[in-house]
C-alpha positions, 0 to 999 in steps of 0.5 A: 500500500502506498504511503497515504496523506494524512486526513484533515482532524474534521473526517476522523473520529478525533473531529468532534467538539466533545473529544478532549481539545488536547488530543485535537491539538496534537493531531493538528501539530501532526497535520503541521509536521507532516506539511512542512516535511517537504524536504525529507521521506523519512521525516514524512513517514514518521509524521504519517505513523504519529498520525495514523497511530492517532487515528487508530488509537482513538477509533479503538479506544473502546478497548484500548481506552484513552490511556494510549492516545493521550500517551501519544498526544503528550508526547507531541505536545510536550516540546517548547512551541518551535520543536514540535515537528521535530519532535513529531518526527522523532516520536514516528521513528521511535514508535516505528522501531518500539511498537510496530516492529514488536507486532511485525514478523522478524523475517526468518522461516516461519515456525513449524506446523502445528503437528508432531511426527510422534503424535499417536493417532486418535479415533474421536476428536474428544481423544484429540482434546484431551490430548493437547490439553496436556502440557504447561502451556509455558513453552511454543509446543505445549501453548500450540496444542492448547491453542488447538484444542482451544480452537477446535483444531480449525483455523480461527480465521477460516474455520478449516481444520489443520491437517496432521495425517497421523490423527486429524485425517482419521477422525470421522467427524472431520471426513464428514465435514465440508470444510477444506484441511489446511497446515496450521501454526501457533500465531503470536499477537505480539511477536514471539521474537520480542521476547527472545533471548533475554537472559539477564546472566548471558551478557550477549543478550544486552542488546535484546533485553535493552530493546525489549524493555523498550517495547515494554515501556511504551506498552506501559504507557498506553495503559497497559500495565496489566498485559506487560506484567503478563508476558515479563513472566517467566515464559509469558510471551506463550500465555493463550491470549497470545495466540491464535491458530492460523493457516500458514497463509494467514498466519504470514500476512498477519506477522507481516501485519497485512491482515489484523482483525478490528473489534465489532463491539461484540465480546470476541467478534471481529472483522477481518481486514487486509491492507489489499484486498487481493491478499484476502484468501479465497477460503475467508468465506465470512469477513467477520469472525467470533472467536470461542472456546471449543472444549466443553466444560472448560471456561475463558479463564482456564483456556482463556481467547485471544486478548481483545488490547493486544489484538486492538494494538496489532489492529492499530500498528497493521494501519499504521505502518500500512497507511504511512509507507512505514512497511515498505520502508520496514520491508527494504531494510530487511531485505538489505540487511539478509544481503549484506554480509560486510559492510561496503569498502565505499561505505554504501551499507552504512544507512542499513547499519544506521537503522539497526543501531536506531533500533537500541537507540535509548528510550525516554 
């Protein structure tokens, strides 16, 4: 998608005279940045991420409240009057690197597929439940098979059953159903890799743990104590309102955050959005979706749905960094830095070494 202008305050949901004029301000100081960055892409970029981060924080606020728009605003805002547009800038840049990067796919092979080569073969999808059931729930296999069982083996977005040859394909309610088989993954909201390799005793994991606490701090901010005490556990980046089980293709899109689900109003019900319609699978028969737990006698609490916040923020950096040209800028750094191997004798790398240093720039 192409980086789009950003709306005039009266045609967004900001607009309304009874929303707080602070918050109206800072959107307005944005449309200013955004207009006189003339002279540099990046500048207008990261006034199009602050802009449209606004926009999304705000139509979301029914479940992100306005803890996390206000954040944003003060962040605008605060600087002495003459410093505004740089300030935009650079608070663009730093919600690009610490808040839409930390829902957005490291770019490595996708993980395996929810199957085991030594899982034994079941007669009745009851047998399945109980089986997947079994585990912590603490580490990547065991938290995918309670997803599975959780989401009743199917796709949470399709509705197809995931394929595993040893069991699922034996099982007569499956062959009697209509739906097509598919390979599913475990799917993390916020990304698996954010949390990785942030061992406070291994000194070669310095980088992680400062870039981490990074995301943490501004997910603090937006008033998200709560979610960020949560996964700081032990293991808690795997907590089942983390996941979701997807096909592989809509898991791809949506680590890439060209796919995310807006909230309808309705507890877990959601419609389904893409950042082009030509990425919608053909096997998305309905745009909306209502999210459940399958097992029988088990609540929310014991298999607990993905979380409503975290998948309202996904929603909020999807348009973001679709809408501000931030993910085809994201996109071209990766790639460079997969091709490069050493830095150019003539230096011509260095922008690429540049954007990963910003990326464990000091937060404050």
């Amino acid at each position: 998608m192409p980086s789009l202008p950003l709306p005039p305050l009266s045609e967004t949901s900001m607009g309304p005279s009874y929303v707080d004029p602070y918050i109206q301000s800072a959107y307005n100081s944005v449309l200013d940045a955004e207009r006189r960055a003339t002279g540099s892409d990046m500048d207008l970029m990261h006034a199009r991420v602050i802009g449209f981060l606004m926009i999304a924080l705000h139509d979301f606020r029914g479940t992100l409240k306005l803890s996390a728009i206000k954040q944003v605003s003060k962040g605008v805002r605060s600087p002495l009057t003459g410093q505004v547009d740089s300030a935009v800038y650079e608070l663009g840049e730093m919600y690009r690197v610490h808040l839409l990067r930390a829902f957005r796919k490291s770019k490595g092979s996708l993980p395996p597929p929810s199957q085991h080569p030594s899982r034994p073969s079941f007669t009745t999808l009851e047998d399945m439940l109980k089986d997947a059931l079994d585990g912590s729930g603490k580490d990547h296999e065991s938290v995918k098979n309670r997803a599975l069982a959780r989401d009743g083996f199917c796709c949470m977005l399709s509705g197809n059953y995931g394929y595993d040859r040893t069991s699922v394909s034996r099982l007569p309610e499956l062959k009697q159903s209509a739906l097509r088989m598919v390979t599913t993954n475990c799917c993390y909201i916020l990304s698996e890799s954010t949390l990785q390799n942030v061992d406070p005793e291994d000194p070669e994991c310095n980088d992680n743990r400062e870039y981490t606490g990074k995301v943490l701090s501004v997910l603090e901010s937006f008033g998200l104590g709560s979610l960020v005490r949560s996964v700081s556990t032990l293991n808690g980046i795997h907590h089942l309102s983390n996941v979701l089980t997807m096909s592989m293709q809509l898991h791809d899109l949506f680590d890439d955050l060209s796919l995310w689900l807006e909230g309808t109003g309705t507890p877990h019900e959601y419609n389904i959005c893409v950042s082009d319609q030509l990425l919608m699978p053909s096997d998305i028969k309905e745009r909306t979706v209502r999210f459940w737990v399958h097992v029988k006698d088990v609540d929310e609490e014991t298999l607990p749905l993905p979380d409503p916040a975290l998948l309202a923020l996904h929603a909020a950096c999807a348009r973001a960094v679709n809408m501000s040209g931030a993910a085809e800028y994201m996109d071209k750094i990766d790639c460079d830095a997969e091709d490069l191997q050493v830095l150019a004798e003539d230096g011509s790398s260095s922008g690429i070494l540049l954007e990963k240093m910003r990326s464990i720039a000091v937060f404050s």
